[in-house]
C-alpha positions as CSV (number, residue, x, y, z in Angstrom):
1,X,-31.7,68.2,-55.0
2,X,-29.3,66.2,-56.7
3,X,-26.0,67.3,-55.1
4,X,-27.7,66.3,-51.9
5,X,-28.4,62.9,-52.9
6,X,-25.0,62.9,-54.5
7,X,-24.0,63.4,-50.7
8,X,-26.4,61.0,-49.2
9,X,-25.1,58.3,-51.7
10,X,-21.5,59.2,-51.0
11,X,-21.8,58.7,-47.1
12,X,-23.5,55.8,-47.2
13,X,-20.3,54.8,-49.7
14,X,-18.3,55.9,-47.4
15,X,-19.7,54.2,-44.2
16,X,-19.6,50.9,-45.7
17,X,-16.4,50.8,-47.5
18,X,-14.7,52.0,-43.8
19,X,-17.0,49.1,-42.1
20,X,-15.0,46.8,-44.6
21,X,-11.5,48.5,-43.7
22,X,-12.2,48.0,-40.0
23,X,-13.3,44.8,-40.7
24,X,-10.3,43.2,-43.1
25,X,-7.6,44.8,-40.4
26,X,-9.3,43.2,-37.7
27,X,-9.3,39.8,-39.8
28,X,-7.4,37.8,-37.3
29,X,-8.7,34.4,-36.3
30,X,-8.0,31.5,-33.5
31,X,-5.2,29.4,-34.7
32,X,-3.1,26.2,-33.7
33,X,0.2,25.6,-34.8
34,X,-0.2,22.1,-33.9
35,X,-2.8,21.1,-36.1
36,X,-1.2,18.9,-39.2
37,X,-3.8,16.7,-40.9
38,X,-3.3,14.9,-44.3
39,X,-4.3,17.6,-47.3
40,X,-4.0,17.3,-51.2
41,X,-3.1,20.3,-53.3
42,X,-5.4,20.0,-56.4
43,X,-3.7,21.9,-59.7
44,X,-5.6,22.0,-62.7
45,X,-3.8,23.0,-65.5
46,X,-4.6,23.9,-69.4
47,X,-1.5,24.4,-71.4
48,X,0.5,26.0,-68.9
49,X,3.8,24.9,-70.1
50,X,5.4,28.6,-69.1
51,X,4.2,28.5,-65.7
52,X,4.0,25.2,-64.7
53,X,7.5,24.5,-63.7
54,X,7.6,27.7,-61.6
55,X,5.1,26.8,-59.6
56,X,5.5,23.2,-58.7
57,X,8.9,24.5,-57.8
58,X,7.6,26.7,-55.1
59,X,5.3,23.4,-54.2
60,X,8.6,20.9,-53.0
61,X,9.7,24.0,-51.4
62,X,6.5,23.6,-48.8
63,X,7.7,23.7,-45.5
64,X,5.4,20.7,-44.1
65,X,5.5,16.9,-43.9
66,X,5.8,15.3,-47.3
67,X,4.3,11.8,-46.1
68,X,0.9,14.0,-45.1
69,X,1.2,15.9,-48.6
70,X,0.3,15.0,-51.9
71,X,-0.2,16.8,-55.2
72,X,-2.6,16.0,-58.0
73,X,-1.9,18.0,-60.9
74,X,-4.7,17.5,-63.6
75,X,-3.8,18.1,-66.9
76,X,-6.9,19.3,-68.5
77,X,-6.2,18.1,-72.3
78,X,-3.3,20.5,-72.9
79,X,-1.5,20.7,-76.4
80,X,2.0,21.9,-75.2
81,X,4.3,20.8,-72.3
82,X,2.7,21.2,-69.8
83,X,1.8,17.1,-69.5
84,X,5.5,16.6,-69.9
85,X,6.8,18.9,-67.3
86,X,4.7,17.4,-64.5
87,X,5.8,14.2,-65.4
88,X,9.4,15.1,-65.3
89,X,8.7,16.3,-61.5
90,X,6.5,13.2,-60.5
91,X,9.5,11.1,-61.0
92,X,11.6,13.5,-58.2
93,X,9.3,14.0,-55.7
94,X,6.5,10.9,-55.4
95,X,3.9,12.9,-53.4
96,X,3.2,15.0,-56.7
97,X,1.0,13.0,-59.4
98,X,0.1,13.8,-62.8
99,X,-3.6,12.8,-63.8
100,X,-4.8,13.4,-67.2
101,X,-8.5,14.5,-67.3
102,X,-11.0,12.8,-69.2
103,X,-13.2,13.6,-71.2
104,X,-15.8,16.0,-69.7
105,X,-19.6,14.3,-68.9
106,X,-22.9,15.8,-68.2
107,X,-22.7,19.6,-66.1
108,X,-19.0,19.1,-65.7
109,X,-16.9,20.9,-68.3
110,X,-13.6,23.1,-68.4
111,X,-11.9,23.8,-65.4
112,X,-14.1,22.3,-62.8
113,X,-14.4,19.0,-65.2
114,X,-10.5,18.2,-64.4
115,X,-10.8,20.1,-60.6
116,X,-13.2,17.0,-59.7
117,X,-11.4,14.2,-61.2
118,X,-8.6,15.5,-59.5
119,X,-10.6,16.1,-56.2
120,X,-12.1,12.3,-56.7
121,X,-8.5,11.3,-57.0
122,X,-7.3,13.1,-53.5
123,X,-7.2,11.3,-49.8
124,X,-7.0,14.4,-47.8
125,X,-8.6,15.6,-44.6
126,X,-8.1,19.5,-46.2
127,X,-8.1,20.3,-49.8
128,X,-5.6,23.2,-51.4
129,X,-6.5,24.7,-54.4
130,X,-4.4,26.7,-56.8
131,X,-3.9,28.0,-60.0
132,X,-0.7,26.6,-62.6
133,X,0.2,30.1,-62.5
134,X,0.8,30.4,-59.1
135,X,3.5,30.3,-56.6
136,X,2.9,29.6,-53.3
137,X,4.9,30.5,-49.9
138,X,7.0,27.9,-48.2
139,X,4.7,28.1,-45.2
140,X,1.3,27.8,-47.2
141,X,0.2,24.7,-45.8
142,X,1.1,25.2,-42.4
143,X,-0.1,28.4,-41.7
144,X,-3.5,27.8,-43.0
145,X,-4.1,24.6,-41.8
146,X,-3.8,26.4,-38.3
147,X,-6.9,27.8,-38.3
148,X,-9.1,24.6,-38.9
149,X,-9.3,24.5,-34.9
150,X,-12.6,23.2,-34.8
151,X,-15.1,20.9,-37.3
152,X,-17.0,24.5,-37.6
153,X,-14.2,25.8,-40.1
154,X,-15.3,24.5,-43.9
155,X,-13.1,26.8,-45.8
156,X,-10.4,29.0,-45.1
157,X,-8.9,31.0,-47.8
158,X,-6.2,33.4,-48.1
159,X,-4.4,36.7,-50.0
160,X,-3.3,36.7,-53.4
161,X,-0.5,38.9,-54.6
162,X,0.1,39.7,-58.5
163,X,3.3,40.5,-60.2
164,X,3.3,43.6,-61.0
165,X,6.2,45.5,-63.2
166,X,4.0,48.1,-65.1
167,X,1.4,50.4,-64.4
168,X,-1.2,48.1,-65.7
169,X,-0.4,45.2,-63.9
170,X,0.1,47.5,-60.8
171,X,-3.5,48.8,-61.0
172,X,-4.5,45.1,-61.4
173,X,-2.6,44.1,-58.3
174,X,-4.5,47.4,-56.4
175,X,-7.7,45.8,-57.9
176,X,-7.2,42.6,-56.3
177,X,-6.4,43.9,-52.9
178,X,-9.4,45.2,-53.0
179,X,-11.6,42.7,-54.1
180,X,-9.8,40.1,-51.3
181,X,-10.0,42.7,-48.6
182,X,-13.7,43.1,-49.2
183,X,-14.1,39.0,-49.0
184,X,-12.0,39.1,-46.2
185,X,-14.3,41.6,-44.7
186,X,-17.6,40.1,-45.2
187,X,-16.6,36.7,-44.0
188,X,-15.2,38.7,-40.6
189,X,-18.6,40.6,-40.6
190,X,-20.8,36.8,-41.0
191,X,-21.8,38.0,-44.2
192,X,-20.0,36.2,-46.6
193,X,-19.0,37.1,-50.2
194,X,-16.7,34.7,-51.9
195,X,-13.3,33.4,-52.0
196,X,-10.9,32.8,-55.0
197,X,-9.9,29.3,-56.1
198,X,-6.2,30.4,-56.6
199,X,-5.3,30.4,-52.4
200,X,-8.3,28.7,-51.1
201,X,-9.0,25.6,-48.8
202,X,-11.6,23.4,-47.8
203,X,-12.3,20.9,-45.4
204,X,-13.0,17.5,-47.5
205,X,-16.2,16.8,-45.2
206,X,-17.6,20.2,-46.3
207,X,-17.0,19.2,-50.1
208,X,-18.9,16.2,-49.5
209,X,-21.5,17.3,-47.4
210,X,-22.9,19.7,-50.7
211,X,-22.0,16.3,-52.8
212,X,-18.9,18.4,-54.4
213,X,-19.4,19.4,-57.7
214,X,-20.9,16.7,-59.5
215,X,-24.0,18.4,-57.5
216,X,-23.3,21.5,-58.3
217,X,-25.0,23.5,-61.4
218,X,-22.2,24.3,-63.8
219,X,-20.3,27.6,-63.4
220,X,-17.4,29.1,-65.3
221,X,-16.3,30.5,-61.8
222,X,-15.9,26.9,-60.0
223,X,-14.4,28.6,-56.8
224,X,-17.4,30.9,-55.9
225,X,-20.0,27.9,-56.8
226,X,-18.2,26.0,-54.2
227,X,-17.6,28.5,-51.8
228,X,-21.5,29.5,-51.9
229,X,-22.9,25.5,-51.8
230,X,-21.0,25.0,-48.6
231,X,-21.4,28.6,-47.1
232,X,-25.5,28.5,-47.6
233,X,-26.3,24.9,-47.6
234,X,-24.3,23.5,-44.6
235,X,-23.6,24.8,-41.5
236,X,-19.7,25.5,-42.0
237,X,-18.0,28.3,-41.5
238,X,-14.9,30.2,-43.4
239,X,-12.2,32.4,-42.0
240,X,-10.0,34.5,-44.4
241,X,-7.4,35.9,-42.5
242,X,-5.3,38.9,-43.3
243,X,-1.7,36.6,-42.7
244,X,1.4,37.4,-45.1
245,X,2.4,33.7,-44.5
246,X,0.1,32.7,-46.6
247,X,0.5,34.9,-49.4
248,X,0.2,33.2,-52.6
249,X,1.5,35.5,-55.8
250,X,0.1,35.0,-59.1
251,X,0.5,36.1,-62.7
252,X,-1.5,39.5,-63.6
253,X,-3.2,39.9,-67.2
254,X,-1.0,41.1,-69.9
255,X,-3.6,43.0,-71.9
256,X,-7.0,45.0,-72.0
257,X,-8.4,41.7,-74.1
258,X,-7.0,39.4,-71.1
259,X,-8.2,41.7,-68.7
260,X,-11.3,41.7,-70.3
261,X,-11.8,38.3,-70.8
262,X,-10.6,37.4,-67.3
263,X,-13.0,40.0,-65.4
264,X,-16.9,38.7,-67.8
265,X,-15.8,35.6,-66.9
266,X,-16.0,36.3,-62.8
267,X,-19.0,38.5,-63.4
268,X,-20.4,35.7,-65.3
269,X,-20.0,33.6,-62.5
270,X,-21.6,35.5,-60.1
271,X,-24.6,36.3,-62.0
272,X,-26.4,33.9,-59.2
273,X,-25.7,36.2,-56.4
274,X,-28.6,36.0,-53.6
275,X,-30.8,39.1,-53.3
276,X,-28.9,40.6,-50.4
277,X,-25.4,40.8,-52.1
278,X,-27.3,41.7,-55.3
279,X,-28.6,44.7,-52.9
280,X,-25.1,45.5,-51.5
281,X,-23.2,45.7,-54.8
282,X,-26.7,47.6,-56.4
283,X,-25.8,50.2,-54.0
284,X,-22.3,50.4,-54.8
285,X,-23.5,50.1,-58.9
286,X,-25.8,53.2,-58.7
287,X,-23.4,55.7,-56.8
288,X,-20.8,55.3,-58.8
289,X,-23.8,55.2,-61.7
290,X,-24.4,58.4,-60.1
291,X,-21.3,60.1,-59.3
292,X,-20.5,60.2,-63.4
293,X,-23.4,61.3,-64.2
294,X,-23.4,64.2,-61.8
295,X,-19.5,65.2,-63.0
296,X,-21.0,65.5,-66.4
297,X,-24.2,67.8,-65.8
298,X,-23.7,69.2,-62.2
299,X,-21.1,72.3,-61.6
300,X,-21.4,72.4,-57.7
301,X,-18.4,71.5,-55.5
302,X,-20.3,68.8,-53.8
303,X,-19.3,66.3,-56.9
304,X,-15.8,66.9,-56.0
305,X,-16.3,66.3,-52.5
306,X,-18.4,62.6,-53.3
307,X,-15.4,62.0,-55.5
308,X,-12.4,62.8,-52.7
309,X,-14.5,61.0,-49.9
310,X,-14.8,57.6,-52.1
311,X,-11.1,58.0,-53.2
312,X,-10.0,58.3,-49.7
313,X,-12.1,55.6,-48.5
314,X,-10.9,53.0,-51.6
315,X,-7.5,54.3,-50.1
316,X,-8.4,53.2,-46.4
317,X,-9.6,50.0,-47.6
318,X,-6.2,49.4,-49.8
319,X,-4.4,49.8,-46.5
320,X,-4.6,46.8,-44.4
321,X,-3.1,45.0,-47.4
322,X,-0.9,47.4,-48.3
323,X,0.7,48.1,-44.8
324,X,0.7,43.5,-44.0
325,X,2.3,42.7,-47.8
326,X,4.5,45.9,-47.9
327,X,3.3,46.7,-51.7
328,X,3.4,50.3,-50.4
329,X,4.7,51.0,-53.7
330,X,1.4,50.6,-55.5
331,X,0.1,53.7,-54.0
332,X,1.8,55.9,-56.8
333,X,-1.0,54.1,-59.4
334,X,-3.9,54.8,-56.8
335,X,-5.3,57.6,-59.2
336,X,-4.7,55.4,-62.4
337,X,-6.4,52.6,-60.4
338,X,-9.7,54.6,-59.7
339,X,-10.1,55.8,-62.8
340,X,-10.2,52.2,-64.1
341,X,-12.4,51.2,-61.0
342,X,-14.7,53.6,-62.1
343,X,-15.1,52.0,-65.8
344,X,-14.6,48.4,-64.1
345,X,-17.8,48.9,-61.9
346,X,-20.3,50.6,-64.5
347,X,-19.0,48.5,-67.8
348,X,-18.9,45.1,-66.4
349,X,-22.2,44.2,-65.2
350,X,-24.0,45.5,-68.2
351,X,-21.4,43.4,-70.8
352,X,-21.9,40.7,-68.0
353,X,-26.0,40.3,-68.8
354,X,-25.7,41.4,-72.6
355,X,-22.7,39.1,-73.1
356,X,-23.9,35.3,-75.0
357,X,-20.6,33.3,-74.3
358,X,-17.3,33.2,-72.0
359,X,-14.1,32.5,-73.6
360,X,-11.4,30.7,-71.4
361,X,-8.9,29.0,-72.1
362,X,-9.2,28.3,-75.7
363,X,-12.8,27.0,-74.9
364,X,-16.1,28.9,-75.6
365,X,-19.2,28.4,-72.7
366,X,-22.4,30.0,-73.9
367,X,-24.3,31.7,-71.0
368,X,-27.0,29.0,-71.2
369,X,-24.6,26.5,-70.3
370,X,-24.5,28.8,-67.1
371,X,-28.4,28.8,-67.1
372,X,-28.9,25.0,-68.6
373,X,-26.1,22.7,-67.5
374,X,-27.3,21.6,-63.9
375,X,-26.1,18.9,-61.5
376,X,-28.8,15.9,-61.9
């Protein structure tokens, strides 16, 4: 009995994660090249002094018209440089502005305290959003402006790249391939996930329309909280296309404890999940649940053939981003990276709902300030 549930569970694995595959490769949207409205690129950053400069380098490099651009960079209290550095590049380049945050009031604290000052601050038609630790392709503005063709589209994001020069930030980078090409494929399939704050966008009259996030309930993951308001509130719609010219490449964790801290705080944040993606990723929870439990106390060669068809069908998924960023050298960690997918998937939900704060950023949030700290 239980290697044929093994099986069942496998299939139905297997039928989903190729759905996704289809879907991300087929991620292509309408798009006109024409299209240039104002946008502000919002930049919160927290003592960021050894990244900053690197990425508002790759910002002056942007390949569209500076008197429709400007840059808010919001220093959120930061005890090193990083105030200084911005500074230094305000006075070269006039479309990039430094704004010191203030202090944080009511729901809005951390991150998304100095995101909405900086937000509140901004005149443009689109907002950009990325992280200090971020660099950003010459034609990121352009090429993803091009797909707000109609007032339908709220929110299109885009691909995020790590650096990777070990093994473990190589299995990271895997990791986050996946985890975009599975947004990217439940936005294609109308059954939207989430996006990530470090390449997203968002039309400014989708921001207001949920009252931005001074009516939002406080979340240590600002990005999804957004990306959900405007996805099940208003009628909007979001596109995440599978486009290498808007590849954004970002900075991948340095240790386990990073790692670790980094990954409770995005399982944190999507603790309010509605029922039907609680349902999806409840399946994918118990069969890989499942699958470990049947490679310690079954001996039948059907385990081995549940683990081969999910490691093939992780692969297929991998592929579309693989094959459009030419990271085909990952694949040599895809073993390493399953392995660690495996642990990833079981440990974190369980240290997610047992776990009483989040640490980020030098700064402590308690999980009732998830539960406690709503918008009025």
């Amino acid at each position: 009995m239980l290697p044929e549930t093994l099986l069942a569970f496998a299939s139905i694995y297997a039928i989903v994660i190729l759905v996704f595959a289809i879907a991300v490769s087929a991620a292509q949207y309408p798009s006109d090249t024409r299209i240039q409205p104002t946008v502000s690129i919002v930049i919160a950053a927290r003592n960021e002094e050894e990244n900053i400069e690197r990425c508002l380098s790759s910002v002056t490099e942007l390949s569209y018209p500076t008197h429709l651009l400007e840059v808010i960079v919001v220093d959120d209290r930061s005890t090193d440089k990083t105030q200084a550095i911005v500074s230094e590049f305000s006075k070269n380049y006039p479309y990039i502005n430094l704004l010191v945050s203030s202090p944080p009031v009511g729901h809005l604290r951390g991150k998304v305290n100095a995101v909405t000052q900086g937000i509140e601050l901004s005149k443009g038609e689109i907002l950009f959003f990325t992280d200090a630790d971020c660099v950003v392709p010459k034609g990121w503005l352009r090429e993803t402006v091009k797909y707000y063709t109609d007032e339908s589209v709220g929110i299109v994001a885009g691909f995020t790249s790590l650096r990777a020069n070990n093994w473990f930030e190589c299995i990271q980078a895997l990791d986050w391939f996946i985890l975009f090409s599975i947004a990217a494929a439940t936005i294609k399939l109308h059954f939207p996930v989430t996006a990530v704050g470090n390449n997203l966008s968002v039309r400014r009259k989708a921001y207001d329309q949920v009252g931005g996030y001074r009516n939002l309930p406080f979340s240590v993951t600002e990005d999804y909280a957004l990306f959900h308001a405007i996805i099940s509130r208003t009628k909007f719609t979001a596109r995440f296309p599978l486009d290498t010219t808007t590849l954004v490449e970002s900075g991948a964790c340095k240790s386990w404890k990073e790692l670790y801290v980094q990954r409770k705080r995005w399982f944190r944040g999507g603790r309010d999940m509605d029922s039907k993606r609680l349902v999806v990723f409840g399946v994918l929870y118990a069969f890989h649940l499942f699958m470990l439990v049947s490679l310690v106390i079954l001996r039948s060669p059907v385990v081995w053939l549940a683990l081969l068809l999910k490691v093939a069908v992780d692969f297929l998924l991998a592929v579309p981003a693989l094959n459009t960023f030419r990271r085909w050298n990952l694949v040599k960690y895809f073993l390493q990276f399953q392995l660690y997918y495996i642990f990833y998937v079981l440990a974190f939900p369980i240290i997610t709902i047992f776990g009483k704060e989040v640490v980020w950023k030098e700064r402590t949030f308690k999980r009732e300030d998830q539960v406690n700290k709503k918008a009025p």
